[in-house]
N, C-alpha and C positions, 0 to 999 in steps of 0.2 A: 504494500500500500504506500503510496507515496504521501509524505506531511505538504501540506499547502498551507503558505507563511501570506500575512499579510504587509505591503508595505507601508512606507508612510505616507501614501498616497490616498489609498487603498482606508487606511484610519481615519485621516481625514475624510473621503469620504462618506464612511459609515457614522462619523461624528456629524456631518453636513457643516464641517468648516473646512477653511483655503488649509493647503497642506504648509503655505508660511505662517497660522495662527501657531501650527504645532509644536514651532520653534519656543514658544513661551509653557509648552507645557512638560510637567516631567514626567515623562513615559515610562512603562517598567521595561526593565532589563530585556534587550532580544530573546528569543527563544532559539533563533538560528542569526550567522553572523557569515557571511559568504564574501571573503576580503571585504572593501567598509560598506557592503549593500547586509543593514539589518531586517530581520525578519520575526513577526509576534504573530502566534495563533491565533485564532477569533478570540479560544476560551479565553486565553489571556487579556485581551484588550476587554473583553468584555465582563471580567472579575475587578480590571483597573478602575471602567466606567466605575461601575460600581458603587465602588470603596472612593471613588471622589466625595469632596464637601458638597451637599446641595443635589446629588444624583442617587439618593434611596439609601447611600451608604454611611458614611460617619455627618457629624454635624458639619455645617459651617463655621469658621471662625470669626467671632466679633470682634 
């Protein structure tokens, strides 16, 4: 079975922001790193969403 990585293109998209917003955000760690083309699972980005302030998962901060 082959793994299918998403890029940063790709995250951005699925977040429906520009792939320059993503430069401000801190993503988790690749899952795959192919010389400097990184790569994150769905599951992964979408445990990250998650666990953001303000997205279902911990608070926001005041």
């Amino acid at each position: 079975m082959t793994a299918h990585y998403l890029s940063i293109t790709q995250i951005a998209d699925m977040l429906g922001i520009a792939k320059g917003a993503l430069a401000g955000y801190r993503l988790p760690e690749p899952d795959a790193t192919i010389g400097r083309t990184r790569g994150w699972s769905e599951d992964t980005i979408e445990k990250w969403v998650a666990s953001r302030p303000g997205h279902g998962g911990r608070p926001k901060k005041h």
